[in-house]
C-alpha positions in Angstrom: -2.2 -25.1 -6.2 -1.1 -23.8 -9.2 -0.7 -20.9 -8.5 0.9 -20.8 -5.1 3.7 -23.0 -7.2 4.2 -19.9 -9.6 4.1 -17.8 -6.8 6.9 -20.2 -4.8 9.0 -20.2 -7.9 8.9 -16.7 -8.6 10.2 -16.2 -5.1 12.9 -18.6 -5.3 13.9 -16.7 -8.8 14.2 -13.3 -6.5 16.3 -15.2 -3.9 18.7 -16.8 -6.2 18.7 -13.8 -8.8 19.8 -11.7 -5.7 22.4 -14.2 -4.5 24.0 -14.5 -7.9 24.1 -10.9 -8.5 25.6 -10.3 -5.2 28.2 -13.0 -5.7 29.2 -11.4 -9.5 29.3 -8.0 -8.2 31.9 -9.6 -5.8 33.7 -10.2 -8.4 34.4 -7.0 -10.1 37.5 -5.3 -9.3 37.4 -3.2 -5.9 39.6 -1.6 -4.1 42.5 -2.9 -2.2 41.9 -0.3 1.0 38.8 -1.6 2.4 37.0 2.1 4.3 33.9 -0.1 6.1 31.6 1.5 3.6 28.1 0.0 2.3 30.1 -1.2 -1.3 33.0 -2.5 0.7 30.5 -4.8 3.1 28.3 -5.5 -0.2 30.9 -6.9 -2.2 32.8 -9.2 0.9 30.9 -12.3 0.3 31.7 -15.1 2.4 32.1 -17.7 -0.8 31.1 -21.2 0.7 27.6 -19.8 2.2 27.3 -18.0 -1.1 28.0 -20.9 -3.1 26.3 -23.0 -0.7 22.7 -21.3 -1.4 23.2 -20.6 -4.9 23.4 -24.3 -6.1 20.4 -24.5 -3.3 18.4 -22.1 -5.2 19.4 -23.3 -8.5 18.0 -26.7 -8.1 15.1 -25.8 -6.1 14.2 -23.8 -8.5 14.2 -26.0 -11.8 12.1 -28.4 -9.5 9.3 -26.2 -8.7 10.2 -25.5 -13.1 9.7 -28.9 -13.4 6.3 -29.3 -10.9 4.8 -26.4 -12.9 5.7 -27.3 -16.4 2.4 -30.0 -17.0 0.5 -26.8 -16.0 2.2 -24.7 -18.4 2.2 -27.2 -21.5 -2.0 -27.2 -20.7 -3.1 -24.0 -19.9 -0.2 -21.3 -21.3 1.6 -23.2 -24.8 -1.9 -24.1 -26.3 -3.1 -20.7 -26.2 0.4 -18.9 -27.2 -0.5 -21.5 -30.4 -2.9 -20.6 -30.8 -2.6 -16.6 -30.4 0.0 -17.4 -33.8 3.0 -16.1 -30.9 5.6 -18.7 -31.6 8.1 -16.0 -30.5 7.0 -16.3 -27.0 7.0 -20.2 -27.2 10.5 -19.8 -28.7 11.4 -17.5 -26.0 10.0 -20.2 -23.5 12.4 -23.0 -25.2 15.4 -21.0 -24.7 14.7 -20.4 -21.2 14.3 -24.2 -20.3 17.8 -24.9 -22.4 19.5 -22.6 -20.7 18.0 -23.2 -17.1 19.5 -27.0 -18.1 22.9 -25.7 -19.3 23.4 -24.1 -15.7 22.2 -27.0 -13.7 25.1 -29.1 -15.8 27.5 -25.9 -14.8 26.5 -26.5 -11.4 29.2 -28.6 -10.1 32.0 -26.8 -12.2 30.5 -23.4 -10.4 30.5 -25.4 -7.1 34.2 -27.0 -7.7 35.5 -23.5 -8.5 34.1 -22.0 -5.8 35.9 -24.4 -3.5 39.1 -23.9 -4.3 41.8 -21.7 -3.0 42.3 -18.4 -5.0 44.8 -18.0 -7.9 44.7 -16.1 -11.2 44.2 -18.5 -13.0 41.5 -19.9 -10.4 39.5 -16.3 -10.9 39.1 -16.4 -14.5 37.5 -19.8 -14.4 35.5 -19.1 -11.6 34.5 -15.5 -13.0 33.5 -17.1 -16.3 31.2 -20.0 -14.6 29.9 -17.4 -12.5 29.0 -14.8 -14.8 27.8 -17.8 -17.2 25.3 -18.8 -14.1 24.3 -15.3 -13.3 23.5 -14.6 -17.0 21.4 -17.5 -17.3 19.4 -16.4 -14.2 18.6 -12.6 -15.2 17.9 -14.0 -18.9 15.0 -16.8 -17.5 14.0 -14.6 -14.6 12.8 -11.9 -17.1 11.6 -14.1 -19.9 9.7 -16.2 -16.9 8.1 -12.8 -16.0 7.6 -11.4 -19.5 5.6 -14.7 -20.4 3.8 -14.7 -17.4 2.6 -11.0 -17.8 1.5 -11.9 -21.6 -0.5 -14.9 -20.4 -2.2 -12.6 -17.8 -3.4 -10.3 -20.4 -4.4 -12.8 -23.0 
């Protein structure tokens, strides 16, 4: 059960790292003459489904965190211990901080996302956003870095 948990979890990471990344990338400056392109259609997200699945994500997936953490405590801290790697438990800490920092950024992301566009509007909502998608790279890799050391341990 285990297992198919991690495996869930991990998916969910893909789903909402890919949602996130879309959304910053929607972000960036682009052009002002849209030419139907790939980029163009890549970068014209439609903001309340967007913001809709990304808090969606997000909180599915520091539940399944939080089903899978006893497992993790048992069967993946003990032996870091005790393989003297207190980097990778360190690294481990950070990730559950930060994963709580963004679920407390949730409904500022959410409220910012809701609002009607002005420039003041789209450096708040940049910041949140690339705030969010930062801490969703930075535990999707440490998650998978961990995961790979325990596997060969």
């Amino acid at each position: 059960m285990s297992t198919f948990l991690l495996i869930l979890h991990s998916l969910v990471g893909v789903a909402l790292l890919g949602a996130i990344t879309h959304q910053v990338l929607a972000l960036l400056p682009h052009r002002t003459v849209r030419t139907g392109s790939f980029v163009d259609r890549y970068t014209s997200v439609n903001r309340k489904v967007f913001t809709g699945a990304i808090v969606c994500f997000y909180i599915a997936q520091v539940a399944l965190g939080a089903i899978i953490y006893p497992t993790y405590r048992l069967q993946v801290r003990i032996p870091f211990e005790e393989m003297s790697l207190g980097w990778a438990v360190g690294l481990f800490e950070l990730k559950e901080h930060y994963a709580a920092i963004g679920l407390g950024l949730l409904p500022l992301y959410f409220a910012a996302w809701r609002t009607d566009s002005t420039d003041a509007d789209l450096r708040d909502r940049s910041a949140v956003t690339f705030l969010i998608a930062f801490i969703v790279w930075w535990d999707f890799i440490i998650g998978h870095v961990l995961n790979n050391i325990r596997g060969f341990a």
